[in-house]
C-alpha positions in Angstrom: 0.0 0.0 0.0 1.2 3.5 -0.7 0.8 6.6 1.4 -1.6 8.3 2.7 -2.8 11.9 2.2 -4.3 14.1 5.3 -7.4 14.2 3.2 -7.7 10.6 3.2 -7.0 9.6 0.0 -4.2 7.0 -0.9 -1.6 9.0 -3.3 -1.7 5.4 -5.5 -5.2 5.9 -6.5 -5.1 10.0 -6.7 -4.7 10.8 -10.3 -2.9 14.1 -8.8 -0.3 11.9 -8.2 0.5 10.3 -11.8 0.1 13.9 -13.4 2.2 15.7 -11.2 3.8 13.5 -9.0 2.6 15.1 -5.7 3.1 12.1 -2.8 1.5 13.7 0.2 1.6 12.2 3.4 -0.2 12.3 6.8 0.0 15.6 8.6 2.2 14.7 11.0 5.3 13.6 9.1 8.5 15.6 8.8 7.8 15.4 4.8 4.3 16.9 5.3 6.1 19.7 7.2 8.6 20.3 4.8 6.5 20.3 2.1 4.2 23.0 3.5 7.3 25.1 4.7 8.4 24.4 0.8 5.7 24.7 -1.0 6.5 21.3 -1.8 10.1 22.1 -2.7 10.1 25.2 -4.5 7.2 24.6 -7.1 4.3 27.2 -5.4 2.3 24.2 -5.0 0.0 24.3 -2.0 -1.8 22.1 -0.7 -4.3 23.7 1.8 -5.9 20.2 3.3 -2.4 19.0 4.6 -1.4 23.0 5.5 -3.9 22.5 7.7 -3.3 19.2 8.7 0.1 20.8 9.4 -0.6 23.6 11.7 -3.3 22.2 13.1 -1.1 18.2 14.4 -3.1 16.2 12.6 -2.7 13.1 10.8 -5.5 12.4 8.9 -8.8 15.1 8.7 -11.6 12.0 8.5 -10.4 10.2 11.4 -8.7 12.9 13.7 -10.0 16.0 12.5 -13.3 17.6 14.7 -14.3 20.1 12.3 -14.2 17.3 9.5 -15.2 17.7 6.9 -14.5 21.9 7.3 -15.2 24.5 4.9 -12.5 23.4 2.5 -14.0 20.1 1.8 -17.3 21.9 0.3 -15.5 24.6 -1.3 -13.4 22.4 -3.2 -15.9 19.0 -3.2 -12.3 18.0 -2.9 -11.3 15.0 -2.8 -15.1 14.0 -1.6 -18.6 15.0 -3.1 -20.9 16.9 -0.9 -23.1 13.6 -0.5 -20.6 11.9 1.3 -19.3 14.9 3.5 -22.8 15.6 4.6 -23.2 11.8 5.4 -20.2 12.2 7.7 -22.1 15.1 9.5 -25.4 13.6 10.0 -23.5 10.5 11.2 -21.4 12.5 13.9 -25.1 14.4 14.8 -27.4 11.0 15.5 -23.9 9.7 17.4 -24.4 12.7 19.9 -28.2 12.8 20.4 
């Protein structure tokens, strides 16, 4: 298995990763960190899902993540659909009722 993004997504299936050869990584790792402080090495490419996961000392958004999914999920539908984010919140709201 190959690595896995803060957003969730495993960089073997993300097409980002074939086109542009981005390998992200969880938000804790020295990599993640380095690629944030980088701007994944010089290229002005941002990711704002693992920033976040950066600042913020956390691994993965879905599993660690209270806010998940946040305002950046829905403004970007990325890398989920809005289906399947709002599933996520009425699943966290019938678990505390």
């Amino acid at each position: 298995m190959g690595h896995v993004a803060a957003c969730g997504i495993c960089c073997d299936v993300c097409g980002l990763n074939k086109k542009v050869d981005c390998v992200c990584s969880s938000g804790v790792e020295e990599v993640a960190k380095d690629k944030v402080a980088t701007h994944w090495g010089g290229k002005g490419v941002l990711c704002l899902v693992l920033d976040c996961a950066v600042k913020r000392g956390i691994a993965y958004c879905m599993r660690d993540c209270e806010d998940f999914p946040c305002d950046k999920y829905f403004e970007w539908c990325f890398p989920y659909g809005k289906d399947y984010l709002e599933m996520h919140i009425n699943r966290r709201k019938s678990q505390q009722e």
